[in-house]
C-alpha positions as CSV (number, residue, x, y, z in Angstrom):
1,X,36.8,241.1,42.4
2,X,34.3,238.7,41.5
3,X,31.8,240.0,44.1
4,X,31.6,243.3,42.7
5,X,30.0,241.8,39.5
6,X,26.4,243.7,39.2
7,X,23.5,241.4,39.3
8,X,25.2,238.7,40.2
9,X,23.8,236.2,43.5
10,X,25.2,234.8,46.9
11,X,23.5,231.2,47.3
12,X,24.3,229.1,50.2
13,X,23.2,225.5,48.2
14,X,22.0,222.2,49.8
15,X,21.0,219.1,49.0
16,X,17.4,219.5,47.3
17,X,17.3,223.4,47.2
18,X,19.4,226.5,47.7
19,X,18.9,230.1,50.0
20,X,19.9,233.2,48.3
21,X,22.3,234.9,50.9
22,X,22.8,237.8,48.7
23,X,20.4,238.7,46.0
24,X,21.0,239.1,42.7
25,X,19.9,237.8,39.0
26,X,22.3,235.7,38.2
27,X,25.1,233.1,39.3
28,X,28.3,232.1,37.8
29,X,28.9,228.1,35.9
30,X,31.9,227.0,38.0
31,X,32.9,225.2,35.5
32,X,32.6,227.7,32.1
33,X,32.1,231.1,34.0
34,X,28.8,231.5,31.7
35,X,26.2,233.4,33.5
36,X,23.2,231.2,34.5
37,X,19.9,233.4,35.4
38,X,18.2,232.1,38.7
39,X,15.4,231.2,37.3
40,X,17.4,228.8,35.0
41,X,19.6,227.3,37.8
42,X,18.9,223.4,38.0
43,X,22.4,221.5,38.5
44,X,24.5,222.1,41.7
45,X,26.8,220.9,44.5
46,X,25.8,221.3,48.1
47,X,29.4,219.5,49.1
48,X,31.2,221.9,47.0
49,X,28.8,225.2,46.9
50,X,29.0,225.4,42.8
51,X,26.8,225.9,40.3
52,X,26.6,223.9,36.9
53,X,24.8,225.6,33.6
54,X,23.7,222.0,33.0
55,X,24.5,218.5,32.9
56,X,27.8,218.4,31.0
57,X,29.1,220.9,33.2
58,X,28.1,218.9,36.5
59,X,29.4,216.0,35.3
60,X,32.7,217.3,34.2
61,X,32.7,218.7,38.1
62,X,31.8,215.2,39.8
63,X,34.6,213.3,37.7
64,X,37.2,216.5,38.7
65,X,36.6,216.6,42.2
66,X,36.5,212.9,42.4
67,X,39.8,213.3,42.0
68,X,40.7,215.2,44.7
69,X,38.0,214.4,47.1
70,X,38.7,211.1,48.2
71,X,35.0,210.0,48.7
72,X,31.9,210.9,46.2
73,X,29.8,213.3,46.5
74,X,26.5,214.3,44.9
75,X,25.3,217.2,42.3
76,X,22.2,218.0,42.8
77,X,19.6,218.7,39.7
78,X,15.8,219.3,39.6
């Protein structure tokens, strides 16, 4: 089970930032599965609670889920 993982974090994400729900060093890319440290987390989606290791992987999100969510929706970077 993927919540068994050591290290890794529970964030709740919105819009301009994100609150660690349980802590932990590291979340998962939602699109690759690659590891992304906490401190190195910039790209996200508050609509769909994911994480992106960067920009290529956001993107590559935004254009799948356009797909099925009938409306846009925003990633969030910083």
């Amino acid at each position: 089970m993927i919540g068994d993982v050591p290290g890794l974090a529970v964030l709740e994400y919105d819009a301009a930032d994100f609150a660690i729900v349980r802590p932990g060093q590291f979340v998962l890319c939602a699109v690759s599965g690659e590891r992304i440290d906490l401190h190195d987390l910039k790209y996200w989606s508050a609509r769909w609670q994911e994480a992106y290791r960067g920009a290529e992987e956001a993107t590559k999100a935004y254009l799948s889920h356009q797909g099925t969510a009938g409306e846009e929706g925003a990633v969030t970077g910083r």
